[in-house]
PDB file with SEQRES, HELIX, SHEET and CRYST1 records, atoms N, CA, C and O in Angstrom:
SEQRES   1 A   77  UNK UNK UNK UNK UNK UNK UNK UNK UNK UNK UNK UNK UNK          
SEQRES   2 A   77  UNK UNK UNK UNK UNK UNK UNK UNK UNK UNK UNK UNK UNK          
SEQRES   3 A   77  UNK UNK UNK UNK UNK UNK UNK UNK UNK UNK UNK UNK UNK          
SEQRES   4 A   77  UNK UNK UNK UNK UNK UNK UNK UNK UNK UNK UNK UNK UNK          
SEQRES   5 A   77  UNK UNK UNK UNK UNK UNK UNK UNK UNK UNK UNK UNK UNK          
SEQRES   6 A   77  UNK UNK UNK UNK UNK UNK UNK UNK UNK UNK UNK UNK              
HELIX    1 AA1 UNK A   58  UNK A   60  5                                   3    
SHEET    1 AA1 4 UNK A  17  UNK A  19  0                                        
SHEET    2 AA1 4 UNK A  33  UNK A  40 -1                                        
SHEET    3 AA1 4 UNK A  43  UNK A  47 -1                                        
SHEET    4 AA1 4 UNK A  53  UNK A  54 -1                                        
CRYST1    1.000    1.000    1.000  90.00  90.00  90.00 P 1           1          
ATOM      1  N   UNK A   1     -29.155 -32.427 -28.247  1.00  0.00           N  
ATOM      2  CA  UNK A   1     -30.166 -31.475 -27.855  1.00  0.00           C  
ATOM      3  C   UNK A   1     -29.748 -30.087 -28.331  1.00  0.00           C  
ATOM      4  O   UNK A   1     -28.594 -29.675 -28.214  1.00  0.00           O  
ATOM      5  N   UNK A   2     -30.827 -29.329 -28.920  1.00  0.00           N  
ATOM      6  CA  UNK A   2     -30.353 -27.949 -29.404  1.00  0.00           C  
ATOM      7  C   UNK A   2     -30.994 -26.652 -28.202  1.00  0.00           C  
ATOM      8  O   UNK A   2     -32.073 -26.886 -27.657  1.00  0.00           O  
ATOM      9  N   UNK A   3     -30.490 -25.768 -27.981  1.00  0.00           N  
ATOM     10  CA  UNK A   3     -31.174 -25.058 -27.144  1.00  0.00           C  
ATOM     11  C   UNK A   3     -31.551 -23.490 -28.387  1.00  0.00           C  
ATOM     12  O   UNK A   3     -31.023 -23.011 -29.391  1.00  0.00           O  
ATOM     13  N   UNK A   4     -32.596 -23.235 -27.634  1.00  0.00           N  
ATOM     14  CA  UNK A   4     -32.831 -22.049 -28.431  1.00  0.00           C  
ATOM     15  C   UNK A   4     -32.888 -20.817 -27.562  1.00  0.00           C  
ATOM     16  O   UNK A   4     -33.437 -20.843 -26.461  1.00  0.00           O  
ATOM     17  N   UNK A   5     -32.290 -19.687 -28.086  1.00  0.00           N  
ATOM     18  CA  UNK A   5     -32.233 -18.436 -27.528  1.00  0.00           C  
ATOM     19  C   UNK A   5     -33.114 -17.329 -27.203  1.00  0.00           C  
ATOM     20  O   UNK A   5     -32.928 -16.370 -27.952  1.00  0.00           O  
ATOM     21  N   UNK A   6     -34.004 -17.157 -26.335  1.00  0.00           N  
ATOM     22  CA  UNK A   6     -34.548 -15.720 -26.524  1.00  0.00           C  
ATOM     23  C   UNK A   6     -34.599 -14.718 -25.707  1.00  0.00           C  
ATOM     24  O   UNK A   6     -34.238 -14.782 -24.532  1.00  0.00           O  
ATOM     25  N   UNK A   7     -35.055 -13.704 -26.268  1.00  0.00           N  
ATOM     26  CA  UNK A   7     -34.626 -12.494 -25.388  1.00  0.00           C  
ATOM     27  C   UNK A   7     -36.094 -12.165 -24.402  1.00  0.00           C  
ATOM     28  O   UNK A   7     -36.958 -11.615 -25.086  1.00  0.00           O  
ATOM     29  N   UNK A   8     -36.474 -12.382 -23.068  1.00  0.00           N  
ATOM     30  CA  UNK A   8     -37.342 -12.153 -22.403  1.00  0.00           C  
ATOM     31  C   UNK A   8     -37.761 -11.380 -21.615  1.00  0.00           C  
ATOM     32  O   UNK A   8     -38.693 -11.650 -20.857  1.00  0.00           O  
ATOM     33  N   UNK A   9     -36.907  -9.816 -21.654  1.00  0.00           N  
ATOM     34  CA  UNK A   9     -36.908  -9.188 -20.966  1.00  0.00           C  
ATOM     35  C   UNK A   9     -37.685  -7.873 -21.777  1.00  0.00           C  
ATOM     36  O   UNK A   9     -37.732  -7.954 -23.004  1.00  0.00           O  
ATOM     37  N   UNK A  10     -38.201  -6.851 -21.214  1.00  0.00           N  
ATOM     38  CA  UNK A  10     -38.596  -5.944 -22.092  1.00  0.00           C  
ATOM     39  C   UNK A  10     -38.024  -4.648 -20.976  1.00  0.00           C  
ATOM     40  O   UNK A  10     -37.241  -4.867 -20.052  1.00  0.00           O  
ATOM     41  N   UNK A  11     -38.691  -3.105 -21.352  1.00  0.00           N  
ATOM     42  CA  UNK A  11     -38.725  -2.069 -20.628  1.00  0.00           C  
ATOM     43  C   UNK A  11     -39.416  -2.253 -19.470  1.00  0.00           C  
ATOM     44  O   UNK A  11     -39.192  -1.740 -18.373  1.00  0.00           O  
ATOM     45  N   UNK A  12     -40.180  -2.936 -19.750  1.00  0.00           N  
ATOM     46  CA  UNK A  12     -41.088  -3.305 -18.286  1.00  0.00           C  
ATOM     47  C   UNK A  12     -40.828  -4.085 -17.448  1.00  0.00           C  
ATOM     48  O   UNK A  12     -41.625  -4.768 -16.805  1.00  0.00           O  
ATOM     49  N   UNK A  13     -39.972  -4.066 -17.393  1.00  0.00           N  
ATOM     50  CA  UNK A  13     -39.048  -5.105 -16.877  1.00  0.00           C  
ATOM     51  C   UNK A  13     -37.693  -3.865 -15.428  1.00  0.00           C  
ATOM     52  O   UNK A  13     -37.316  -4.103 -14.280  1.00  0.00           O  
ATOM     53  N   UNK A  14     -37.514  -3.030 -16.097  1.00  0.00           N  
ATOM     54  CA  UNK A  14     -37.406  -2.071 -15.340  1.00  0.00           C  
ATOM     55  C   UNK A  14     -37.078  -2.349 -13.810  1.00  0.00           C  
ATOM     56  O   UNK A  14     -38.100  -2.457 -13.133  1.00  0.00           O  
ATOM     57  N   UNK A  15     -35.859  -2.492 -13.095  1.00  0.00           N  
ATOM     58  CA  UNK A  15     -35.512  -2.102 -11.456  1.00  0.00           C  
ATOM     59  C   UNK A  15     -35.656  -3.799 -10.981  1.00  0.00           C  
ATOM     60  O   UNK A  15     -35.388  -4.096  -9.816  1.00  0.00           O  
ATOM     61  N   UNK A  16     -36.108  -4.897 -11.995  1.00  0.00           N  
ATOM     62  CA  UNK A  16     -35.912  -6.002 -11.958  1.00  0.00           C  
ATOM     63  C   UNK A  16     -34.467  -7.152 -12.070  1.00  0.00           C  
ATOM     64  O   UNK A  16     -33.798  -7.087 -13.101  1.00  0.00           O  
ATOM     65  N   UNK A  17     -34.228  -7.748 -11.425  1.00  0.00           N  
ATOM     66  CA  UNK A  17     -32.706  -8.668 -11.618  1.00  0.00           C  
ATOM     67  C   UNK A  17     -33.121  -9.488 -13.185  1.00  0.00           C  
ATOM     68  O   UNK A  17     -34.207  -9.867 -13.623  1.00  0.00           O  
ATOM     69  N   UNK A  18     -31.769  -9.546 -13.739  1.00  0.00           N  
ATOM     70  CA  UNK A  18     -32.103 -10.196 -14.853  1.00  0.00           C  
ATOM     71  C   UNK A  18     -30.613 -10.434 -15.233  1.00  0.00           C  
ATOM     72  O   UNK A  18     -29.669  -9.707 -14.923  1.00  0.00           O  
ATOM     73  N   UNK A  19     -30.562 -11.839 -16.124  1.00  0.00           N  
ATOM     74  CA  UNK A  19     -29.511 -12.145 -16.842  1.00  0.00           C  
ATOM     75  C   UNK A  19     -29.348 -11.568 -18.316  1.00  0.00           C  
ATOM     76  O   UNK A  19     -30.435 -11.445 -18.879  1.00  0.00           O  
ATOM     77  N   UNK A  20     -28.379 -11.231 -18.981  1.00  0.00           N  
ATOM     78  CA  UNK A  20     -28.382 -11.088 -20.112  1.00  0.00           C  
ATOM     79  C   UNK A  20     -26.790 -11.641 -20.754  1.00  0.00           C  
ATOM     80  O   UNK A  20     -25.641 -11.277 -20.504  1.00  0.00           O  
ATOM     81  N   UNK A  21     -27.464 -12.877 -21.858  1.00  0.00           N  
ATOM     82  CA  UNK A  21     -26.048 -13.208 -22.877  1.00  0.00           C  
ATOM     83  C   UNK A  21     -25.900 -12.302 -23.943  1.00  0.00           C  
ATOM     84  O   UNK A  21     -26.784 -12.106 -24.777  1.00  0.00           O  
ATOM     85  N   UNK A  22     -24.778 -11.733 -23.936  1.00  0.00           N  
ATOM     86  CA  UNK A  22     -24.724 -11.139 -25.844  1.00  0.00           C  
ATOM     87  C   UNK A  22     -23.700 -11.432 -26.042  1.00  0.00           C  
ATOM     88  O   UNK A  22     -22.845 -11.775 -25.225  1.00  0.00           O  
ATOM     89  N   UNK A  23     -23.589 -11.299 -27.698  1.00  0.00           N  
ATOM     90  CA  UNK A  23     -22.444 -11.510 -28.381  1.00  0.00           C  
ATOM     91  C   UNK A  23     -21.599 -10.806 -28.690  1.00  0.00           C  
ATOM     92  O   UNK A  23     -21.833  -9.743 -29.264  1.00  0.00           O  
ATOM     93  N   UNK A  24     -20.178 -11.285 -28.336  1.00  0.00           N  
ATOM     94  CA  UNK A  24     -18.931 -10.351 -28.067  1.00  0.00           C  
ATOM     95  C   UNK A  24     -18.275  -9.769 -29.702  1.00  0.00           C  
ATOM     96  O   UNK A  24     -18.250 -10.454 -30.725  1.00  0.00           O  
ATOM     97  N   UNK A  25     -17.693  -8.058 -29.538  1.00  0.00           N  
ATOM     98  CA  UNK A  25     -17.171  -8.387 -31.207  1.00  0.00           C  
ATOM     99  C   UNK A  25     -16.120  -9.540 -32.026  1.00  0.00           C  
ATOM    100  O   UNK A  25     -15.989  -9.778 -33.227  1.00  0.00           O  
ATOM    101  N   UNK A  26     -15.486 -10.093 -30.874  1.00  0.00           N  
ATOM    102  CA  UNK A  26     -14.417 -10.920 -31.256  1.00  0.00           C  
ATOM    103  C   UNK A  26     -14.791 -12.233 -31.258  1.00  0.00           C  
ATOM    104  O   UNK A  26     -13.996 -13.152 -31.455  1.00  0.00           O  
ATOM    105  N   UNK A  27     -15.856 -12.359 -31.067  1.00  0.00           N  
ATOM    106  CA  UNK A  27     -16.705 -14.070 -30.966  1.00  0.00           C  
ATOM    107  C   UNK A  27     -16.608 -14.210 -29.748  1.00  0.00           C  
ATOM    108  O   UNK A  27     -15.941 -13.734 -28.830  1.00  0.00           O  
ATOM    109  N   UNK A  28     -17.465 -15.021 -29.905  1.00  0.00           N  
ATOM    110  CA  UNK A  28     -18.148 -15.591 -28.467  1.00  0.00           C  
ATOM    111  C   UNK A  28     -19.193 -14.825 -27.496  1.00  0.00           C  
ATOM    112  O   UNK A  28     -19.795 -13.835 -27.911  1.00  0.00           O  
ATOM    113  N   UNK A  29     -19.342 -15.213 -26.478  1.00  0.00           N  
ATOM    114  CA  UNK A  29     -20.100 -14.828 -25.933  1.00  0.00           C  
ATOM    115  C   UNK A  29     -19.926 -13.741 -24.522  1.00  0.00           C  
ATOM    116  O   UNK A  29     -18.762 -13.575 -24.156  1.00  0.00           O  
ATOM    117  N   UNK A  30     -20.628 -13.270 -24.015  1.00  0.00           N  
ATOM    118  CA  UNK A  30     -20.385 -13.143 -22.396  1.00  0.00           C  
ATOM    119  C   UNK A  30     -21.782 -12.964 -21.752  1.00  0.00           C  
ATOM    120  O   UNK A  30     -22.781 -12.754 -22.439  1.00  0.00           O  
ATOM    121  N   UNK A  31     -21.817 -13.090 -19.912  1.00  0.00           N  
ATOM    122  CA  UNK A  31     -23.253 -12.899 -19.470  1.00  0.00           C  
ATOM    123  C   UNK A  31     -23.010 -12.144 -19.107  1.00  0.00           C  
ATOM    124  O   UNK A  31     -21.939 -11.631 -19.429  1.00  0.00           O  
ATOM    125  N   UNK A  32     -24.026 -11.443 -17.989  1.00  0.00           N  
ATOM    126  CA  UNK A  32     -24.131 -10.353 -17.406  1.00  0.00           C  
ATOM    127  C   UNK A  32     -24.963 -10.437 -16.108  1.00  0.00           C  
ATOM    128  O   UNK A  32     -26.111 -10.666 -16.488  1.00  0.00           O  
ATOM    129  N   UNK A  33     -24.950 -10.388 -15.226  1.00  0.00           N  
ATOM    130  CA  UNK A  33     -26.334 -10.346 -14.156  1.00  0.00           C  
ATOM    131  C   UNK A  33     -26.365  -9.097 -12.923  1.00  0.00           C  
ATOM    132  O   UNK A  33     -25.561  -8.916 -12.008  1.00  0.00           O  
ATOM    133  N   UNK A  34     -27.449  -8.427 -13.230  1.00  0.00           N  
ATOM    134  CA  UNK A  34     -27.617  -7.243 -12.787  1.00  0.00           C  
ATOM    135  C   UNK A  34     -29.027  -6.897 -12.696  1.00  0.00           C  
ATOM    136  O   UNK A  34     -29.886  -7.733 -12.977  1.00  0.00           O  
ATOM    137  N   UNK A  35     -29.337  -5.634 -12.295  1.00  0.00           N  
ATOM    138  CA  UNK A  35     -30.597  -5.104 -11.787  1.00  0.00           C  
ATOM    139  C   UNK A  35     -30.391  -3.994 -13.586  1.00  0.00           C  
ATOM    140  O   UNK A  35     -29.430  -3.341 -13.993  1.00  0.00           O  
ATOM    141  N   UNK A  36     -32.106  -4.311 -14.361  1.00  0.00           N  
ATOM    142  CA  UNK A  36     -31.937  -3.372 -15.115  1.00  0.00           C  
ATOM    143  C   UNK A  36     -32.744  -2.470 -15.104  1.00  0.00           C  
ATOM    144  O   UNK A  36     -33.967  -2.490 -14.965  1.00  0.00           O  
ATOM    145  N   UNK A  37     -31.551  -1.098 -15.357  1.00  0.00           N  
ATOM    146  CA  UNK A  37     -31.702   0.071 -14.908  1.00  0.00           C  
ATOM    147  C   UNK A  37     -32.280   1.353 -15.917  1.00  0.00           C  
ATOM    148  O   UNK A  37     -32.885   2.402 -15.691  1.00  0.00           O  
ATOM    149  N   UNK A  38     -31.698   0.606 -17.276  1.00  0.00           N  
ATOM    150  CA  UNK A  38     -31.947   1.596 -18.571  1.00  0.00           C  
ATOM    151  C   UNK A  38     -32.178   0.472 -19.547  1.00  0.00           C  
ATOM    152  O   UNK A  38     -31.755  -0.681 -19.637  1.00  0.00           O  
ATOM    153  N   UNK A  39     -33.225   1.427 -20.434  1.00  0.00           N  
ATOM    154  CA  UNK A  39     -34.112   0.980 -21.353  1.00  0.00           C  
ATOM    155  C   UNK A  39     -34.446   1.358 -22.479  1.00  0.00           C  
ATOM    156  O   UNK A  39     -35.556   1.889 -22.453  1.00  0.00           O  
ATOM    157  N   UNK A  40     -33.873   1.318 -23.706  1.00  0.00           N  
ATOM    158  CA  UNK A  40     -34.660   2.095 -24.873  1.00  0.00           C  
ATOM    159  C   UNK A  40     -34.530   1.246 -25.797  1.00  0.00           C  
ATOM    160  O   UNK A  40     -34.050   0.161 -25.466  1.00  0.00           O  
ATOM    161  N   UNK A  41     -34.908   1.456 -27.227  1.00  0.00           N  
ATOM    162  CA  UNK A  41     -34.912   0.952 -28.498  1.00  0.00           C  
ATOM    163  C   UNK A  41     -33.557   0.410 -28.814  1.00  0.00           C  
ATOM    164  O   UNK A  41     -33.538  -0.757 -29.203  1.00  0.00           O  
ATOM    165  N   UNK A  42     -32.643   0.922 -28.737  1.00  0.00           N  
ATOM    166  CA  UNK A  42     -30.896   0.241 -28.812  1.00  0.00           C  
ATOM    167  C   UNK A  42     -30.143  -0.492 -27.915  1.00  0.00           C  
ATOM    168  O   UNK A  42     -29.189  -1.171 -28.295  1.00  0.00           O  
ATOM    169  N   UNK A  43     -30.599  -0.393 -26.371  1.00  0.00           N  
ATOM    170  CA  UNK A  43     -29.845  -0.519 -25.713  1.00  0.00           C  
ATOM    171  C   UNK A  43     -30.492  -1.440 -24.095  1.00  0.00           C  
ATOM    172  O   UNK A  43     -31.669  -1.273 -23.777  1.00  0.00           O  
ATOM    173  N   UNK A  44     -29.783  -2.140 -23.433  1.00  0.00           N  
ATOM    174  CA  UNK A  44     -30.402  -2.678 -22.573  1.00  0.00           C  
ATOM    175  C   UNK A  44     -29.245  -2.492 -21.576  1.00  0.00           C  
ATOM    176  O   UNK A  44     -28.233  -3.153 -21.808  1.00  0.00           O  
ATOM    177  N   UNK A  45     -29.251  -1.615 -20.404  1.00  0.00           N  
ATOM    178  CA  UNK A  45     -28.525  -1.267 -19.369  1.00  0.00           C  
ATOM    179  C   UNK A  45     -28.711  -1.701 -17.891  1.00  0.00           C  
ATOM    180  O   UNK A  45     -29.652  -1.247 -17.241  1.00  0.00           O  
ATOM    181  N   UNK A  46     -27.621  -2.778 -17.230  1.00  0.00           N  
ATOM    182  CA  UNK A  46     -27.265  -3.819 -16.676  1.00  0.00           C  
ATOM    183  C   UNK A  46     -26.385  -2.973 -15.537  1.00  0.00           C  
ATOM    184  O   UNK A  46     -25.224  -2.821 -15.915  1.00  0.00           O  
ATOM    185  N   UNK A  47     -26.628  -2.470 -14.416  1.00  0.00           N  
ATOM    186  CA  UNK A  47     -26.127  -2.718 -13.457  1.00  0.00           C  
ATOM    187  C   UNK A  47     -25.404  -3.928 -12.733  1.00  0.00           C  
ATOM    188  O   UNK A  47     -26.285  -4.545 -12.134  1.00  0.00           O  
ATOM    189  N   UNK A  48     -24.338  -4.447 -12.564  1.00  0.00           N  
ATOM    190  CA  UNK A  48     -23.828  -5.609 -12.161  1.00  0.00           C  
ATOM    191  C   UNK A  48     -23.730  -5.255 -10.611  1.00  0.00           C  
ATOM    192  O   UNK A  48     -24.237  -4.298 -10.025  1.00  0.00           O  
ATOM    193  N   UNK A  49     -22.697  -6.607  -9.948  1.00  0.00           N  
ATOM    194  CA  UNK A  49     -22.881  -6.639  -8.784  1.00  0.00           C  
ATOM    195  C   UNK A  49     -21.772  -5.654  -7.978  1.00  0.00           C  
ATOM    196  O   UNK A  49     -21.534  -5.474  -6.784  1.00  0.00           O  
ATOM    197  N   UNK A  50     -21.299  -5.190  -9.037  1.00  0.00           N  
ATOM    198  CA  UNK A  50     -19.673  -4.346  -9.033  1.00  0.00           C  
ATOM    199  C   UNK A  50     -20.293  -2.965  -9.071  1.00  0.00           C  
ATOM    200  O   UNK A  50     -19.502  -2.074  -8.761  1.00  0.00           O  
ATOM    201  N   UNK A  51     -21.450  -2.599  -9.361  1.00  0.00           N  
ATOM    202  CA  UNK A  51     -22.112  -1.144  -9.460  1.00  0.00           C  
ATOM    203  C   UNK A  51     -21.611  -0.447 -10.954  1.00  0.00           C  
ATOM    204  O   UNK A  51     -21.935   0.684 -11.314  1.00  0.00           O  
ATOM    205  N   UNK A  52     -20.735  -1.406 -11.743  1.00  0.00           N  
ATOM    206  CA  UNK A  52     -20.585  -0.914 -12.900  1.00  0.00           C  
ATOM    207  C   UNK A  52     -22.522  -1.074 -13.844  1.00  0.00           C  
ATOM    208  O   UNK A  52     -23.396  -1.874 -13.509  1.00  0.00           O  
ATOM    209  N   UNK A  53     -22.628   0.075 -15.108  1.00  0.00           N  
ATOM    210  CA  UNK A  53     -23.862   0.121 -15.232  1.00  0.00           C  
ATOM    211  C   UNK A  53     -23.111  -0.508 -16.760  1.00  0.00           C  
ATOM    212  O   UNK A  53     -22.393   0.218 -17.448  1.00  0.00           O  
ATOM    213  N   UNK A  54     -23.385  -1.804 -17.088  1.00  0.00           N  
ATOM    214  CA  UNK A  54     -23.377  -2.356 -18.323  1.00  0.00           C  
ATOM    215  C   UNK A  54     -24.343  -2.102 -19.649  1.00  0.00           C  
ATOM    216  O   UNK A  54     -25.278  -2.851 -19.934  1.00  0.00           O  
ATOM    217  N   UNK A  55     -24.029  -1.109 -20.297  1.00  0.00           N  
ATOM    218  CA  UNK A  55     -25.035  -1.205 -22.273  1.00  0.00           C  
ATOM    219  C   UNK A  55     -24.978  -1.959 -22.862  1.00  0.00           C  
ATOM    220  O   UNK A  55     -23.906  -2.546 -23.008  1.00  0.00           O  
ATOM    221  N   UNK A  56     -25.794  -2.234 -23.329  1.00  0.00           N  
ATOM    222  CA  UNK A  56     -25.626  -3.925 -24.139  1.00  0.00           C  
ATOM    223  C   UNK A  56     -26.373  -3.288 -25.473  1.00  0.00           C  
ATOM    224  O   UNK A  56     -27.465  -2.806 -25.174  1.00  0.00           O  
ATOM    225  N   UNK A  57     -26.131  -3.206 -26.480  1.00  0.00           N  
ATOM    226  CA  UNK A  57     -26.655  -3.044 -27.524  1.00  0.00           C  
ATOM    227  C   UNK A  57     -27.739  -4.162 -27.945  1.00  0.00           C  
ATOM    228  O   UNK A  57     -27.597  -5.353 -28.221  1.00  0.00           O  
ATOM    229  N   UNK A  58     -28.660  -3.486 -27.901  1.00  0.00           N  
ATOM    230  CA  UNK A  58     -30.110  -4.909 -28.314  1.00  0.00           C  
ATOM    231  C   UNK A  58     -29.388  -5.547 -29.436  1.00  0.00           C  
ATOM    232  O   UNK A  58     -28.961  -6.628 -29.032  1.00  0.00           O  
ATOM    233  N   UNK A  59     -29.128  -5.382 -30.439  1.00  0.00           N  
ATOM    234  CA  UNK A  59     -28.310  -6.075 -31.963  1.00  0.00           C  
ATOM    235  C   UNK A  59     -27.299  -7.377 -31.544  1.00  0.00           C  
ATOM    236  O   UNK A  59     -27.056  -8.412 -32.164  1.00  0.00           O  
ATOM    237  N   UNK A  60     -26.802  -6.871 -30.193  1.00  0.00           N  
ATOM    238  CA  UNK A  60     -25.961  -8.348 -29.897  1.00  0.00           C  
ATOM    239  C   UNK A  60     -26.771  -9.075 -28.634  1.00  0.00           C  
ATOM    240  O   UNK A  60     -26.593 -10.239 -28.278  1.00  0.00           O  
ATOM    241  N   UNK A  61     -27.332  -8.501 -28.274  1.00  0.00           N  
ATOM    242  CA  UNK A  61     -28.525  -9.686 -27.698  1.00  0.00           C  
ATOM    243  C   UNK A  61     -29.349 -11.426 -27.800  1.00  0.00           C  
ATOM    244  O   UNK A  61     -30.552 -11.678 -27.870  1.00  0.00           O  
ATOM    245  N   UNK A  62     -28.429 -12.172 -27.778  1.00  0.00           N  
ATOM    246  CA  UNK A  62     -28.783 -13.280 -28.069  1.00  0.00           C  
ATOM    247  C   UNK A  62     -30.023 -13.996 -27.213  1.00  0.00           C  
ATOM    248  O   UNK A  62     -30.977 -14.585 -27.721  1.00  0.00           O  
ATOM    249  N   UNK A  63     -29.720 -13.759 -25.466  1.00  0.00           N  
ATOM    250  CA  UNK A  63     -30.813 -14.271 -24.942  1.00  0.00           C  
ATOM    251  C   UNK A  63     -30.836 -13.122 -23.554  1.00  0.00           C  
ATOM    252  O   UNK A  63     -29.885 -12.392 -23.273  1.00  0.00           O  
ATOM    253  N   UNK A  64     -32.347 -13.181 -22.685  1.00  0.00           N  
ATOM    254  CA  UNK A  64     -32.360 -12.864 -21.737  1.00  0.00           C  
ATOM    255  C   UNK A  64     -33.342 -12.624 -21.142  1.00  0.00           C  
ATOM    256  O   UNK A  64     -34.284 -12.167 -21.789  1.00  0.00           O  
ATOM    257  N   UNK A  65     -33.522 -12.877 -19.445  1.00  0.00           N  
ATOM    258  CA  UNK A  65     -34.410 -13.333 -18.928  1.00  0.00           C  
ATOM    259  C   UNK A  65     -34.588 -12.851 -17.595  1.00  0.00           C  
ATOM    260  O   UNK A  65     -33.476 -12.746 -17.079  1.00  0.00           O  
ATOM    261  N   UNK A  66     -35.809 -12.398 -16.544  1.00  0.00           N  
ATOM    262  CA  UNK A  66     -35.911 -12.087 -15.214  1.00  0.00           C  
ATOM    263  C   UNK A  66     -35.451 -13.149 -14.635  1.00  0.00           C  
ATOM    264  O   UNK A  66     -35.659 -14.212 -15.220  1.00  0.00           O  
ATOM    265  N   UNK A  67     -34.654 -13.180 -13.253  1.00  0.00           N  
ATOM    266  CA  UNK A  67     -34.495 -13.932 -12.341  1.00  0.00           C  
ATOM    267  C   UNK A  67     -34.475 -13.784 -10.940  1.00  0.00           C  
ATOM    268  O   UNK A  67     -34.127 -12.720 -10.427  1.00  0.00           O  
ATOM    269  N   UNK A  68     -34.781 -14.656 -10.356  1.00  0.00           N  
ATOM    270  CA  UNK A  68     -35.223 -14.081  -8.476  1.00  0.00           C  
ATOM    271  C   UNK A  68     -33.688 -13.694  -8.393  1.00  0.00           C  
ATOM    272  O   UNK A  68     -32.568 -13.927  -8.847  1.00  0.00           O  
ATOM    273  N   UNK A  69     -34.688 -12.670  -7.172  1.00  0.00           N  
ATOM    274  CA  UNK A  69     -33.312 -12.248  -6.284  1.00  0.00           C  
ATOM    275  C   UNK A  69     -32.500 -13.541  -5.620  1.00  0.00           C  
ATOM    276  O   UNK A  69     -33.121 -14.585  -5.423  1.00  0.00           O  
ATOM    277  N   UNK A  70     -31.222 -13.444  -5.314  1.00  0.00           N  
ATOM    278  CA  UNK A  70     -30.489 -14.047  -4.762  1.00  0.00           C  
ATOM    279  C   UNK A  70     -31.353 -14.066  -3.396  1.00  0.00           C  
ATOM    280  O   UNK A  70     -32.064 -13.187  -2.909  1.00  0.00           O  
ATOM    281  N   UNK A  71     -30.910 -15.956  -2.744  1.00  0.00           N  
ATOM    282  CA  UNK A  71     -31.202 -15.894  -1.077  1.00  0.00           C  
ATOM    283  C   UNK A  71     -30.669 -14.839  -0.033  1.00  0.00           C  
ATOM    284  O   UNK A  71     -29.631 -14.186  -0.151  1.00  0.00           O  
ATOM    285  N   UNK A  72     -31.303 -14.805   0.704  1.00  0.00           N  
ATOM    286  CA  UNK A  72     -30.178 -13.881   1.640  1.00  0.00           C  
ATOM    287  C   UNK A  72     -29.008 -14.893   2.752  1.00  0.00           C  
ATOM    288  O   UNK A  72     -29.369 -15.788   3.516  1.00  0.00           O  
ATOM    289  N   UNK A  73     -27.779 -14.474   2.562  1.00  0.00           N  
ATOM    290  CA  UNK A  73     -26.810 -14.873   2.641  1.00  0.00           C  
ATOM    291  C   UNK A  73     -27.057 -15.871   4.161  1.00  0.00           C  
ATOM    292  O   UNK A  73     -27.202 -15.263   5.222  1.00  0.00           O  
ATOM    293  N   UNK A  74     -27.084 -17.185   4.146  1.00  0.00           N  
ATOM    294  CA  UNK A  74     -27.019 -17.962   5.385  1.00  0.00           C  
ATOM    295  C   UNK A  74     -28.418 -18.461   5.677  1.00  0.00           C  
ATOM    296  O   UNK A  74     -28.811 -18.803   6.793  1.00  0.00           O  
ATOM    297  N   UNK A  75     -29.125 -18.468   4.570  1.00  0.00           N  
ATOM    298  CA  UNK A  75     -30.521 -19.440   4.375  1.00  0.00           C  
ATOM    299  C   UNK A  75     -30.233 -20.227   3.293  1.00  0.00           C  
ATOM    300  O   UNK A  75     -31.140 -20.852   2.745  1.00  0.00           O  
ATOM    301  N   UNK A  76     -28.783 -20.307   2.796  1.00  0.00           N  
ATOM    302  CA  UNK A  76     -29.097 -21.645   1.420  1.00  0.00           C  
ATOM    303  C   UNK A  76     -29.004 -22.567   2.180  1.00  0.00           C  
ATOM    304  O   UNK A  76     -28.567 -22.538   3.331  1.00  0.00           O  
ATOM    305  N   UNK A  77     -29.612 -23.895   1.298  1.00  0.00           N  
ATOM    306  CA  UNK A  77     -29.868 -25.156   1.605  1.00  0.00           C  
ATOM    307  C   UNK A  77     -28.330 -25.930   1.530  1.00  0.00           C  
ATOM    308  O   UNK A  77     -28.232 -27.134   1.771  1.00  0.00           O  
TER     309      UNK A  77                                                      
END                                                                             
């Protein structure tokens, strides 16, 4: 099975949780999951859960996507 990559997030997307994979300079990969906070033509900026604010250069952007908020803690199944 092959999976294919895309990037699904836009500016409008804005104050929304979202994952983002990009590609590292040394190979490979890394994710990211955060509330995104900043938005322009170069760059896609990732608040994590650490309050660090992650830039991701759109150019290494392989995939990425909105995702629900997390449950609140002591309603998982």
């Amino acid at each position: 099975m092959r999976f294919v990559y895309e990037v699904r997030i836009s500016c409008a997307d804005l104050a929304r949780r979202v994952t983002v994979r990009s590609r590292l300079d040394g190979g490979g990969y890394a994710d990211v999951l955060g509330v995104l906070e900043t938005c322009d033509e170069e760059t896609f900026g990732v608040r994590d859960r650490h309050g660090t604010l992650r830039l991701l250069a759109r150019a290494n952007v392989v995939a990425a996507k909105v995702v629900e908020p997390p449950e609140p803690r002591g309603e998982r199944r």
